[in-house]
N, C-alpha and C positions, 0 to 999 in steps of 0.2 A: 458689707465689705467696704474697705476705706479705700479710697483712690490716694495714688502719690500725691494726689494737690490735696488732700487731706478730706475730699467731698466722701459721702456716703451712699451707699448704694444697695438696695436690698436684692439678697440671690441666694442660691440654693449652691451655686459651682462657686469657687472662686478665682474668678477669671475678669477680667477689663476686655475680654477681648469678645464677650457675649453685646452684639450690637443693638440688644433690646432695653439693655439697664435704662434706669428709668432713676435721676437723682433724688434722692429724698430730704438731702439735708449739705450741707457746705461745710460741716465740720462734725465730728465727736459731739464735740458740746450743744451743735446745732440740733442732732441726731437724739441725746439723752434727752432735753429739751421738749421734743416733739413726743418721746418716749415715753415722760415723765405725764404728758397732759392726758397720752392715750392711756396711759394704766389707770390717773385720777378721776377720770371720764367713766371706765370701767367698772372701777370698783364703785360708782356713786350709781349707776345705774345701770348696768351692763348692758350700756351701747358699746356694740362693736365698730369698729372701721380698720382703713387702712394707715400705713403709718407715710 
């Protein structure tokens, strides 16, 4: 989910008002970014993690 200030947040609801979120990135671009490393990671050896 993208918050108004544009940060990212990973959830299952889409709500801001869940006081566990936990920010994962500062922007989309930030977000596709970190995205982008966990899928290349992935597919080169299927390490999993979190994003």
């Amino acid at each position: 989910m993208a918050a108004p200030d544009r940060s990212v947040y990973p959830t299952q609801t889409a709500s801001l008002d869940e006081p566990e979120l936990d920010k994962v990135a500062d922007g989309r671009r930030q977000y596709l970014e970190l995205l982008e490393h966990f899928l290349t990671r992935f597919i080169a050896d299927g390490e999993t993690g979190n994003l």
